[in-house]
C-alpha positions as CSV (number, residue, x, y, z in Angstrom):
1,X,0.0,0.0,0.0
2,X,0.9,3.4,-1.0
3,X,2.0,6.4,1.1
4,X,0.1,9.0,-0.6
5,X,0.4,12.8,-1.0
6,X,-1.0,13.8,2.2
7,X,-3.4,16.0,0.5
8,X,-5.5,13.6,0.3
9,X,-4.5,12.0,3.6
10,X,-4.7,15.4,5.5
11,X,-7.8,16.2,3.6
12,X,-9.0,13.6,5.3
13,X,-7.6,15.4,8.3
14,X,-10.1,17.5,7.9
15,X,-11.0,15.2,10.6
16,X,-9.5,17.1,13.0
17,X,-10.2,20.7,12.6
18,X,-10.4,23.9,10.4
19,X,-7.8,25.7,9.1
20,X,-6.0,29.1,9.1
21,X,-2.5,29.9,9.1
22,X,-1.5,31.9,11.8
23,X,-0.7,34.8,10.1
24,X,2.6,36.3,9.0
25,X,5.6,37.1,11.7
26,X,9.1,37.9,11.5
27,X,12.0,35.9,11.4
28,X,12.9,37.4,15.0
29,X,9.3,37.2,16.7
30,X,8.6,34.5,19.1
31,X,6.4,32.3,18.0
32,X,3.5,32.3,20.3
33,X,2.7,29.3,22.7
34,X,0.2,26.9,22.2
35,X,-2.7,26.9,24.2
36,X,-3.2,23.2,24.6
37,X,-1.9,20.2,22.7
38,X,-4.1,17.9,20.6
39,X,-3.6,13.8,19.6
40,X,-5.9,12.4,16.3
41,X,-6.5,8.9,14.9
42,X,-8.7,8.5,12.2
43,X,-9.5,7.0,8.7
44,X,-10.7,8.5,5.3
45,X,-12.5,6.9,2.4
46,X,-13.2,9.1,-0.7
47,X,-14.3,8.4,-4.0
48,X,-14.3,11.8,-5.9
49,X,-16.5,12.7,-2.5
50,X,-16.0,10.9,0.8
51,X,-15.6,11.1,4.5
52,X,-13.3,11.3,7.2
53,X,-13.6,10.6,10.8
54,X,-12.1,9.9,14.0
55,X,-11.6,10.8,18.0
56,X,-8.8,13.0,19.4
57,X,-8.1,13.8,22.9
58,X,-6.9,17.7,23.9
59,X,-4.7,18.4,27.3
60,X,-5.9,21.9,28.0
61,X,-5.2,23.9,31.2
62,X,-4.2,20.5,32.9
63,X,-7.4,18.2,32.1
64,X,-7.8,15.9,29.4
65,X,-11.0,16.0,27.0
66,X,-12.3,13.7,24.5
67,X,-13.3,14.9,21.0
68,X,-15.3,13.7,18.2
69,X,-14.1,14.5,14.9
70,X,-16.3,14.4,11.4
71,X,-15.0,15.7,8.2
72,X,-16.1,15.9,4.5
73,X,-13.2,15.2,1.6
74,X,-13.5,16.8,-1.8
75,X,-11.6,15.2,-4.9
76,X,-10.3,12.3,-2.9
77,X,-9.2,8.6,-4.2
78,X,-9.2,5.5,-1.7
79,X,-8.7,5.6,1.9
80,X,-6.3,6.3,4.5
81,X,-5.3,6.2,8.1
82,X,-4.1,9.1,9.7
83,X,-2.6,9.9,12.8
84,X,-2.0,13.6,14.1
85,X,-0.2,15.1,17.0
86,X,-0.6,19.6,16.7
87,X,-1.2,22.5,19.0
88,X,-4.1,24.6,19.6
89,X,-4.0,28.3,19.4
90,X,-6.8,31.0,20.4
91,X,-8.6,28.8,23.0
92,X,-9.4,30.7,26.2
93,X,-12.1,28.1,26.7
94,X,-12.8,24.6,26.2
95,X,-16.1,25.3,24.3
96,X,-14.7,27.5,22.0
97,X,-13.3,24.1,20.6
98,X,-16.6,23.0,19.7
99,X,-18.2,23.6,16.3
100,X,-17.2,23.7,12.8
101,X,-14.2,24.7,10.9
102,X,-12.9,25.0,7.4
103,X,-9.5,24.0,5.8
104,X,-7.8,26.9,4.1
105,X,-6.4,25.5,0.7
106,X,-2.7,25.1,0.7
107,X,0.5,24.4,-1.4
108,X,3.5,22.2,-0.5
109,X,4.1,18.5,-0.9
110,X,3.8,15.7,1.7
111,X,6.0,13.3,0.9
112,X,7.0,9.9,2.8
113,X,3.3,10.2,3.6
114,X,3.8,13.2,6.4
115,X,2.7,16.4,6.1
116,X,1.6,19.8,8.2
117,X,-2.2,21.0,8.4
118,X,-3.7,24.0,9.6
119,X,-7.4,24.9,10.7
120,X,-9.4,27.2,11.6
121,X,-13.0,28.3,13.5
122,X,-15.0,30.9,13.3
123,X,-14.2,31.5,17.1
124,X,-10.8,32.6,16.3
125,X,-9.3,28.8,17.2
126,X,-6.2,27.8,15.4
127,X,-4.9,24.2,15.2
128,X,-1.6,23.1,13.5
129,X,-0.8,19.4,13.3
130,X,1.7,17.5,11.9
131,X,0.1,14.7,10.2
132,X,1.5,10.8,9.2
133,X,-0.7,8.7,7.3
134,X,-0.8,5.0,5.6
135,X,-2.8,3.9,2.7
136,X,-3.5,4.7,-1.3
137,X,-5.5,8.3,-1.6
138,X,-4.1,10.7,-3.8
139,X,-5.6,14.3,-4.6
140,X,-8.0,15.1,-1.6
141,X,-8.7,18.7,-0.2
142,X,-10.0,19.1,3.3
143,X,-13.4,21.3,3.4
144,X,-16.0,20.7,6.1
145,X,-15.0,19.6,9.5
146,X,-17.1,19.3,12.9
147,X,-15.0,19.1,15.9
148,X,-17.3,18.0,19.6
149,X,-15.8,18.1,22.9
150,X,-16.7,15.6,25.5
151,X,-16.4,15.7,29.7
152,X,-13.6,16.2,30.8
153,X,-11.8,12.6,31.7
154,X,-14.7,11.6,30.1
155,X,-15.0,8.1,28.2
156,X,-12.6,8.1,24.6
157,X,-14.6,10.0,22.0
158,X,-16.8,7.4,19.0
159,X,-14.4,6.7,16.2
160,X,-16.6,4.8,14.3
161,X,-17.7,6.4,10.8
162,X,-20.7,8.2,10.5
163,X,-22.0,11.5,8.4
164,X,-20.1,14.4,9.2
165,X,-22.5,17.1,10.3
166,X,-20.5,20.1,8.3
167,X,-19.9,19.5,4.4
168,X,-18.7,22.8,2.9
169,X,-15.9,23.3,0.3
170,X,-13.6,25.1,2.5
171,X,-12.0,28.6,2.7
172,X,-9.6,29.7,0.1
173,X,-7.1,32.4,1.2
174,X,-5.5,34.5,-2.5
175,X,-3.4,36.8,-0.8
176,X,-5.4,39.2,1.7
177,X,-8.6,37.4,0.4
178,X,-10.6,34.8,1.7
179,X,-13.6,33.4,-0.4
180,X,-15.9,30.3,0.0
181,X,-18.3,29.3,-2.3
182,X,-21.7,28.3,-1.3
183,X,-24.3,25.8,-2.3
184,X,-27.9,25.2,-1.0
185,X,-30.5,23.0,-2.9
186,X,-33.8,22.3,-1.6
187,X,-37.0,19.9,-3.2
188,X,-40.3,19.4,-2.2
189,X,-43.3,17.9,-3.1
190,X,-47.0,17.6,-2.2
191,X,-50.1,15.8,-2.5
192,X,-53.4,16.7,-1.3
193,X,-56.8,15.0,-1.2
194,X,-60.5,16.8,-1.7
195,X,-57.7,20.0,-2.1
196,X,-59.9,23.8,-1.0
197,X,-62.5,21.6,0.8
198,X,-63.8,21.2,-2.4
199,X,-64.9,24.5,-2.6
200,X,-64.9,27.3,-4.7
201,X,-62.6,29.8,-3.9
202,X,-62.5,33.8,-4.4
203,X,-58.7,34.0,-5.6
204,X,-57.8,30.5,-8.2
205,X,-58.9,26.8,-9.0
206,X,-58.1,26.0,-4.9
207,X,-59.9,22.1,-5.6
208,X,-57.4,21.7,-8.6
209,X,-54.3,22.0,-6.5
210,X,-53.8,17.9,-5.6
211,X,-50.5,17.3,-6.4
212,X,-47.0,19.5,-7.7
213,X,-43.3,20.0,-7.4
214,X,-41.1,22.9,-6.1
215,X,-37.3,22.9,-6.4
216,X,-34.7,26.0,-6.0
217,X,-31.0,26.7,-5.4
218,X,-28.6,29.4,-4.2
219,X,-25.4,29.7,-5.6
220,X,-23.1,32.3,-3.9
221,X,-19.6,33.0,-2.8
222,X,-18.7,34.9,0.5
223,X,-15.2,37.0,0.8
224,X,-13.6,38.0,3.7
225,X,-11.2,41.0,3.8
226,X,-9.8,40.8,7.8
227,X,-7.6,44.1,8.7
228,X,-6.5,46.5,11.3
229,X,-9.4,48.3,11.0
230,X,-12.1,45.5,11.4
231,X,-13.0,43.1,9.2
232,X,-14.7,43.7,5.9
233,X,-17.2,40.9,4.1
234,X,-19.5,40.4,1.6
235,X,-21.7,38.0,-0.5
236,X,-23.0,37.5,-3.8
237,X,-25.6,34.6,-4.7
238,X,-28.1,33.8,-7.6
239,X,-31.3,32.0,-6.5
240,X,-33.8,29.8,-9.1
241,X,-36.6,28.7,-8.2
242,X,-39.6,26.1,-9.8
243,X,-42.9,25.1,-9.4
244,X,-43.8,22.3,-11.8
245,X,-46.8,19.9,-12.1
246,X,-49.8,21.9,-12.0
247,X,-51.2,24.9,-9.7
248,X,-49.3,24.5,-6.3
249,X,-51.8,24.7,-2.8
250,X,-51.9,28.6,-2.8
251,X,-52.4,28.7,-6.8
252,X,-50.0,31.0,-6.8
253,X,-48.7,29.7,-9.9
254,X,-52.3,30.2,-11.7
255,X,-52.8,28.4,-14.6
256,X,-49.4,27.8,-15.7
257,X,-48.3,24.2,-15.3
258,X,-44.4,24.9,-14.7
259,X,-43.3,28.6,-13.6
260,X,-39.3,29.1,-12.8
261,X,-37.2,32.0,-12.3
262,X,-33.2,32.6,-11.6
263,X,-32.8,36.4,-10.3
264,X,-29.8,37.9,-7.9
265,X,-30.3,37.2,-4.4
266,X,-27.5,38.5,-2.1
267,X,-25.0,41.4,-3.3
268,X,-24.4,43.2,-0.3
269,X,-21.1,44.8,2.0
270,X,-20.4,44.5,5.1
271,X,-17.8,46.1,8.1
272,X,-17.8,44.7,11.6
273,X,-15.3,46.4,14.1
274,X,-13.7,43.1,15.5
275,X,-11.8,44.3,18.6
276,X,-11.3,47.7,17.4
277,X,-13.1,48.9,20.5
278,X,-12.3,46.6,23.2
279,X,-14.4,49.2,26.1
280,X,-17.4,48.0,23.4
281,X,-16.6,44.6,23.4
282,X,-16.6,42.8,20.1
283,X,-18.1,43.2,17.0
284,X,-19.7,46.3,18.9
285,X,-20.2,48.2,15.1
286,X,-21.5,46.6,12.4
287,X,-22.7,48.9,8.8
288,X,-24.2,47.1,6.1
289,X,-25.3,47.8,2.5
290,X,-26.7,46.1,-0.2
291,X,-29.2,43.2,-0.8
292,X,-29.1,40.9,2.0
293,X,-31.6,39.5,4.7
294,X,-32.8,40.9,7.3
295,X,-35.3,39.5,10.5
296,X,-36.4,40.5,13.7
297,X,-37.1,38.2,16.7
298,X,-39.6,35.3,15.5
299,X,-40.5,36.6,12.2
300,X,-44.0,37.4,12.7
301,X,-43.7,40.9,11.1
302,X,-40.1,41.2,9.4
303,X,-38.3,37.5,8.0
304,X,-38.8,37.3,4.2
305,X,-37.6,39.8,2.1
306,X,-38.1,38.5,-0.9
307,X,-41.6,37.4,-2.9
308,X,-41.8,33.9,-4.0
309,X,-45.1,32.8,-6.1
310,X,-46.7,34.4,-9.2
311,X,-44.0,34.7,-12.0
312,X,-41.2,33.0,-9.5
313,X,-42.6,29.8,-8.2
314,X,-41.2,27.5,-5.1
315,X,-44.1,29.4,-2.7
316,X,-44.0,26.9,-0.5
317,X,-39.9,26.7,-0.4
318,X,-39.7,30.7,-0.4
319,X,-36.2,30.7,-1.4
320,X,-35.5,34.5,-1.5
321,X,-35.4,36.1,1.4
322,X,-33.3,39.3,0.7
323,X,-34.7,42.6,0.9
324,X,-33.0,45.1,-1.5
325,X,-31.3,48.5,-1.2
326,X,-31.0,47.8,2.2
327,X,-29.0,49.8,4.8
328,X,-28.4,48.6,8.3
329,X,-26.2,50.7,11.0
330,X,-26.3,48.3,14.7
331,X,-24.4,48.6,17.6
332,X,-23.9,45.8,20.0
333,X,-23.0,47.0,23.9
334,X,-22.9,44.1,26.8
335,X,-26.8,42.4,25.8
336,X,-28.2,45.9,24.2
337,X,-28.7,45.9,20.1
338,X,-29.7,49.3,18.9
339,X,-30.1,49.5,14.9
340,X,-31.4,51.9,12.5
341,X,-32.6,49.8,9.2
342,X,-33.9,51.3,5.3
343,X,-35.2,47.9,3.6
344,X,-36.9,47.8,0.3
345,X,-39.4,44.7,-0.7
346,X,-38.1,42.5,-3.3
347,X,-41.5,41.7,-5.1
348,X,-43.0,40.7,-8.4
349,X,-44.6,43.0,-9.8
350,X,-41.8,45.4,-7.9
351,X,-44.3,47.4,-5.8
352,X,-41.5,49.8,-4.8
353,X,-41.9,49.0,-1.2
354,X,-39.5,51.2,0.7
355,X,-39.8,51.5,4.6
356,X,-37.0,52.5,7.4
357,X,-37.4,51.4,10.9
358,X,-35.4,51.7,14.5
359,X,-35.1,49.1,17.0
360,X,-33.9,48.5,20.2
361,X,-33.3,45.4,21.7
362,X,-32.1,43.6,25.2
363,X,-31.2,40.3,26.2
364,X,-30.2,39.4,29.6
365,X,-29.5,36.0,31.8
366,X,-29.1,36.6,36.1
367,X,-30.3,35.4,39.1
368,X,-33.4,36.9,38.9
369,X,-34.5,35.7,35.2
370,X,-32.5,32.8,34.0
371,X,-33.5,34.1,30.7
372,X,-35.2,37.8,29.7
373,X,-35.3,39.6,26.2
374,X,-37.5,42.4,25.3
375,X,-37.5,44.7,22.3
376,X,-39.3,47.4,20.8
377,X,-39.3,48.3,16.9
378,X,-40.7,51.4,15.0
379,X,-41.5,51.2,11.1
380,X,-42.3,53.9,8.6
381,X,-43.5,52.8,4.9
382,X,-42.9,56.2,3.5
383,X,-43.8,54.9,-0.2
384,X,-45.4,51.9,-1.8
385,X,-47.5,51.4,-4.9
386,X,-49.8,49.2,-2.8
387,X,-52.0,51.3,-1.7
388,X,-53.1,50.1,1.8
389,X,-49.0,50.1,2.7
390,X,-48.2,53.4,1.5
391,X,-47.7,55.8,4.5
392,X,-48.3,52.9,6.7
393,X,-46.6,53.3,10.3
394,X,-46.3,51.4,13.3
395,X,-44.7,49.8,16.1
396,X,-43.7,46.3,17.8
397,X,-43.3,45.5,21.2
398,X,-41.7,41.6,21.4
399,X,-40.6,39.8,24.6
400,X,-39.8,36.4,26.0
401,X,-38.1,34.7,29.2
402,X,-37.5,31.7,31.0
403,X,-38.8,33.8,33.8
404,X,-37.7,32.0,37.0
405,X,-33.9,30.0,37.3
406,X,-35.3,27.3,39.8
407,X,-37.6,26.3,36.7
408,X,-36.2,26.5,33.5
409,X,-38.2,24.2,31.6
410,X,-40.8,27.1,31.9
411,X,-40.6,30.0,29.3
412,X,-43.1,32.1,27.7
413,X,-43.2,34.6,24.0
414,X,-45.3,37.4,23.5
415,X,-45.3,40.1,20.7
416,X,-47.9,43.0,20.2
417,X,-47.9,45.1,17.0
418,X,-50.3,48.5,16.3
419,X,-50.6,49.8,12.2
420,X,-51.6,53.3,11.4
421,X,-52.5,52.1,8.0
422,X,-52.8,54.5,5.0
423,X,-55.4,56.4,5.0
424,X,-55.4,57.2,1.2
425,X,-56.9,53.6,1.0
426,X,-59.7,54.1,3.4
427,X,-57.7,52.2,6.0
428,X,-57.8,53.5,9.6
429,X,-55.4,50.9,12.2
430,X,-55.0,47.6,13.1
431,X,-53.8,45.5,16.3
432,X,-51.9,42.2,16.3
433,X,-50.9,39.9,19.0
434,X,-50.0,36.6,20.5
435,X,-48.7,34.8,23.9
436,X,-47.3,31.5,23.6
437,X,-46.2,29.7,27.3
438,X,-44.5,26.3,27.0
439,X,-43.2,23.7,29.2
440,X,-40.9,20.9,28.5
441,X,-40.4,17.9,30.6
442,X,-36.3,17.2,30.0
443,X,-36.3,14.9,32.5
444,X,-38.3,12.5,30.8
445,X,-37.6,10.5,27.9
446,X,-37.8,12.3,24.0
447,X,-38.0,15.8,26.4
448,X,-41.6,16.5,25.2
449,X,-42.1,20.5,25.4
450,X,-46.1,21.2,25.5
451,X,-47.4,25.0,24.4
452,X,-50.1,26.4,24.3
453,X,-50.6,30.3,21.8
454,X,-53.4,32.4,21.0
455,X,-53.1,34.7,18.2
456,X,-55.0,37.6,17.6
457,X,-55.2,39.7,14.4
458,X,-57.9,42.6,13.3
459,X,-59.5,42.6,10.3
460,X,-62.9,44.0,8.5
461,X,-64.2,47.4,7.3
462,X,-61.5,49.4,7.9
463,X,-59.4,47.5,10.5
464,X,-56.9,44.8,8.3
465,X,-53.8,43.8,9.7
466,X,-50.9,43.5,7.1
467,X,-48.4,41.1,8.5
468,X,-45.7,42.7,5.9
469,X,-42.7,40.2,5.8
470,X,-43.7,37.6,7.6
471,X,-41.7,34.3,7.3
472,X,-41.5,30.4,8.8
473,X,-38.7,30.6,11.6
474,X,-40.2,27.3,13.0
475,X,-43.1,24.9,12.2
476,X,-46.1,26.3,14.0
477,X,-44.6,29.8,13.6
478,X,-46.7,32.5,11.1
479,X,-48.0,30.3,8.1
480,X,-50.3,28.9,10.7
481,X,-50.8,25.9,9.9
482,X,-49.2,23.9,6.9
483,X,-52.1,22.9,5.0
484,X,-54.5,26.2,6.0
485,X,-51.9,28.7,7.1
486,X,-49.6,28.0,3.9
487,X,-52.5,27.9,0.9
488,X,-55.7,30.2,1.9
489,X,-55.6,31.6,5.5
490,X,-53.1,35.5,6.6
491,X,-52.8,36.8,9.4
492,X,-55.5,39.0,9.1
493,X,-59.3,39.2,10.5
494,X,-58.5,35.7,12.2
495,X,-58.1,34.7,15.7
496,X,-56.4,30.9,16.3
497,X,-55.7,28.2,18.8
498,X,-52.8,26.6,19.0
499,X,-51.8,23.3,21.0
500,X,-48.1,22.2,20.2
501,X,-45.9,19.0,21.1
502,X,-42.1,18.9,20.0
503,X,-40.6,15.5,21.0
504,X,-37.1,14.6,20.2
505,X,-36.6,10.7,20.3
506,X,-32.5,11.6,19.5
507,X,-30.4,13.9,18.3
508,X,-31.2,13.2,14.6
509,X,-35.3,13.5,15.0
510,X,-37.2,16.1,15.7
511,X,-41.4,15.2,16.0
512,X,-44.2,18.2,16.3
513,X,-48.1,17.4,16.7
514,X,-50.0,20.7,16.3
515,X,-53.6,21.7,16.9
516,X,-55.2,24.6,15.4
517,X,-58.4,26.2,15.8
518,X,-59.0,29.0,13.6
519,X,-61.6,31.6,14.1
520,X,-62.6,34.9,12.1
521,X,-61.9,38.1,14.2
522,X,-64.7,39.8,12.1
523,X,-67.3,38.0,10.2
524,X,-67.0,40.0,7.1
525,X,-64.9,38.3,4.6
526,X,-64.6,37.2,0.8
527,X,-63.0,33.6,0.7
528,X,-65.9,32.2,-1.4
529,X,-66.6,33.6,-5.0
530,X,-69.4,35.6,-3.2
531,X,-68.4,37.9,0.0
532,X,-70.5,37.9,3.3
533,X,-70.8,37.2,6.4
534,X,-70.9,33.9,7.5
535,X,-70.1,32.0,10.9
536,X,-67.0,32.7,12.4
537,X,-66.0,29.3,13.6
538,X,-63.6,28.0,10.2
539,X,-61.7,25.2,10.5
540,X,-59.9,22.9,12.5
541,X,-56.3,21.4,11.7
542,X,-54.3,18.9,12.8
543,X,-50.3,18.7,11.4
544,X,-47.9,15.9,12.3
545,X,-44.3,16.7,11.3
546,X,-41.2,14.8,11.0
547,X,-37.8,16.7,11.0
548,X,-34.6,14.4,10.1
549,X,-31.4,15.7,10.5
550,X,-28.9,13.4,9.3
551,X,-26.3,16.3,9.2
552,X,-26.2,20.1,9.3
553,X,-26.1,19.8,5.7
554,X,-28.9,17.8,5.2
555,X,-32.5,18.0,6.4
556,X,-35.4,15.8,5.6
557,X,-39.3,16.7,6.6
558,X,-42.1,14.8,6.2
559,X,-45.8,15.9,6.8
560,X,-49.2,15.0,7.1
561,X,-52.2,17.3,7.5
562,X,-55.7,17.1,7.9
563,X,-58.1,20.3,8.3
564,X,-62.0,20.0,8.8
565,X,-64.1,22.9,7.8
566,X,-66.3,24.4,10.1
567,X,-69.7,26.8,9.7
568,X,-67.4,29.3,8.4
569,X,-65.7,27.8,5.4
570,X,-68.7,26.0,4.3
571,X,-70.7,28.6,4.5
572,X,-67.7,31.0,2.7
573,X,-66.8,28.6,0.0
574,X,-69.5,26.0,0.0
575,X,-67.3,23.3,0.7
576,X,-67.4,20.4,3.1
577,X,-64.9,17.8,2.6
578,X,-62.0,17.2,4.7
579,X,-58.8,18.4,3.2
580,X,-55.8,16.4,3.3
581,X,-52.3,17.0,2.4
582,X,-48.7,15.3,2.9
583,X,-45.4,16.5,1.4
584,X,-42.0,15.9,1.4
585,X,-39.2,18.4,1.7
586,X,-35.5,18.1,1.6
587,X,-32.4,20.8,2.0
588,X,-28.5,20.2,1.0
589,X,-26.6,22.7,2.6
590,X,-22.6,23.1,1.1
């Protein structure tokens, strides 16, 4: 068996860690000592893709820890052994090893199967090792690696192979630069049975919607500029997007069988201050420019930036999420965020959207809350070619805790939000609000966390609520429900219910069961083909979801749905079937 060039044999030393040279010194400077040592043994198996994996043990500040290591190889051939002894730079604390690093590409040969590999986290932690391996791979890179720490004198970390949870293709430093390129693919299909109730619905063919296909990716590349003065970053990315099949739940798509759409997504600067300001702390300033996301606390007003349905298609996947022309100025001080934002919506037809906003926001853990955030955000749409959002104002009050330390399975979330809508559209103001306790049980088995929300949103004559940018933090979060909340139902004129249990069997599964009962708020509406009023009780909806994830890089959801009409719908839409829907949904992450 062949000793091979180490590339591929330290690639698959991306098992131990990510990489960054530590930076330039003279011939006379010290170099600096090592925080703690590090000792790997692993394997690697690669055929143009593959793995690596392995344990390693770190001596640091006189205790020995246990560390898992996972790693992802890129252009490899055959497998390897490795075994690694290094040093570990820029840890002040054990955690701070956790996480996941990249390689930095590198020249220079290893021959007589040894070599030297460098890595580094986003944390600012350095390892070098000097590598030795045995086996046949030639041409391997490292990319991806996931490094987790154990107790200390803890049992030996699992060495056995399994998926590595980061899969990236690494950090390449040209000169001052540093890019890495992105990927991010997501597919998802539904079916649904007696689809709209079998009704007749006010906006689109609702009953024709039983089965279609949504795909999209992100290309982008990020670039890092780190200086004196801070460091500078930035991003550019491409997003397409497809519906295919026939109309999708929302019909969003309309007639057209197949709809798809490639259009810019990120193209934005950025300058954070580092430790420029050490009396600030770090990071304290951060300016920002360009298209990029932006999202406050759990979404219910400000997450998705970007339109997805109509001419795009993927409505359900929502791929876009920049806003554009955006300008965001935020200082970070010891748990306080202040931030003045401009955003413009990135919709089809462009409605020419343009709002800026100031928030504050405070996060603290002590003795007398284990847990306490509260924030407070004022918006301004000073022009829009919608008419019932231009000169709209308004303000958002947001707050959650895990309100006492002897109990902190208990927390609670609560959010209000008042609209001065426009008046030019007849439009007067408009209240939202919610309050979601929970409660999870960690000492039992699968941790079951039980919560209860009610949701309250105005609505009829001249009191809509517009729920602007709303986006899907979490299941169970603002498209309320995924069969009702996702196709025919806003967060307008509707009040709702919601009973929610997350299990978690292991560290790979995630289950939710959620309850909704959905109620108008005013009993004028127009879902049906004919407006009136009808009975405010609507539906009821039951959604059973199934979150897999096998890695950090890829996710896998299943679903099931079931929603019964009530007085309401059947009166609104002369429907009374009960609608049922499942879909599938997957998401590669590189």
């Amino acid at each position: 068996m062949t000793r091979s060039a180490l590339c591929a044999t330290v690639a698959a030393l991306s098992l131990v860690a990510a990489a960054a040279q530590a930076g330039q010194r003279s011939p006379s400077e010290p170099a600096p000592a090592a925080d703690a040592t590090i000792t790997f043994r692993g394997r690697t198996a690669a055929i143009g893709v593959g793995f690596a994996w392995g344990a390693s043990s770190v001596e640091f500040q006189g205790k020995t820890y246990p560390v898992r290591v996972d790693g992802f190889v890129l252009g490899g051939l055959g497998t390897a052994s490795l075994e690694g002894v290094g040093e570990v730079f820029g840890l002040t604390k054990i955690d701070d090893l956790n996480g996941n690093y990249t390689a930095l590409a590198s020249g220079g040969a290893f021959g007589g199967g040894t070599g030297k590999l460098a890595m580094r986290n986003d944390k600012g932690v350095r390892i070098v090792m000097d590598v030795k391996g045995e086996g046949l791979q030639v041409g391997a890179g490292p990319r991806g690696i996931t490094l987790g720490v154990g107790e200390a004198g803890g049992p030996p970390a699992d060495a056995s192979p399994r998926l590595p949870q980061t899969l990236g293709f690494g950090e390449l430093k040209t000169g001052p630069l540093f890019f890495r390129p992105t990927l991010n693919a997501q597919f998802f299909t539904a079916a649904s049975g007696n689809p709209g109730f079998n009704g007749k619905w006010s906006f689109g063919p609702v009953d024709q919607a039983n089965n279609w296909f949504e795909h999209s990716n992100e290309v982008g590349l990020n670039v890092r500029y780190p200086a004196s003065f801070g460091t500078l970053q930035g991003r550019v990315s491409g997003v397409y997007s497809l519906t295919a099949s026939g109309p999708d739940g929302a019909v969003s798509n309309g007639s057209k069988g197949t709809v798809t759409k490639y259009t810019l997504e990120c193209a934005y600067l950025a300058w954070q201050s580092e430790d420029l300001f050490p009396e600030l702390g770090h990071n304290a300033i951060e300016l920002r420019g360009g298209n990029q996301n932006y999202q406050v606390f759990d979404g219910l007003l400000f997450w998705d930036g970007g339109q997805d349905s109509t001419h795009r298609g993927a409505n359900w996947i929502s791929p876009r999420k920049a806003f554009r022309e955006t300008g965001i100025v935020r200082l970070n001080y010891k748990g306080l965020t202040v931030e003045g934002v401009h955003l413009k919506y990135n919709d089809d037809p462009d409605t020419n959207t343009r709002l800026g906003a100031g928030r504050v926001d405070y996060t603290i853990d002590d003795l007398i809350m284990k847990h306490l955030r509260v924030g407070v955000m004022y918006f301004d749409i000073y022009h829009s070619d919608t008419p019932s959002r231009d000169g709209m104002d308004g303000i958002q009050v947001y707050h959650e805790a895990t309100p006492l330390p002897a109990l902190p399975d208990l927390s609670y979330k609560t959010s209000f939000v008042h609209e001065n809508n426009s008046k030019s559209s007849g439009l007067s103001e408009a209240n939202g609000w919610y309050v979601t306790p929970a409660y999870q049980l960690s000492t039992l088995p699968w941790k079951p966390q039980l919560s209860y929300r009610y949701a309250s949103f105005s609505g009829g004559g001249t009191r809509g609520f517009d729920s602007l940018f709303t986006g899907l933090p979490e299941w169970g979060s603002w498209f309320q429900g995924e069969l009702l909340g996702e196709y025919v139902l806003s967060n307008s004129n509707l009040n709702s219910h919601q009973v929610r249990l997350l299990l978690k069997p292991n560290e790979l599964l995630s289950v939710n069961l959620i309850y909704y009962k959905f109620l108008l708020n005013n009993r004028n509406q127009d879902f049906g083909l004919t407006p009136s009023r009808v009975d405010r009780s609507l539906a009821d909806e039951v959604d059973l979801i199934f979150d897999l994830a096998l890695a950090n890089w890829w996710s896998v959801t299943a679903a099931c749905s079931v929603a019964n009409p009530n007085k309401g719908f059947r009166e609104a839409v002369n429907g009374s079937s009960t609608w049922i829907n499942g879909y599938l949904y997957m998401s590669f992450t590189f």
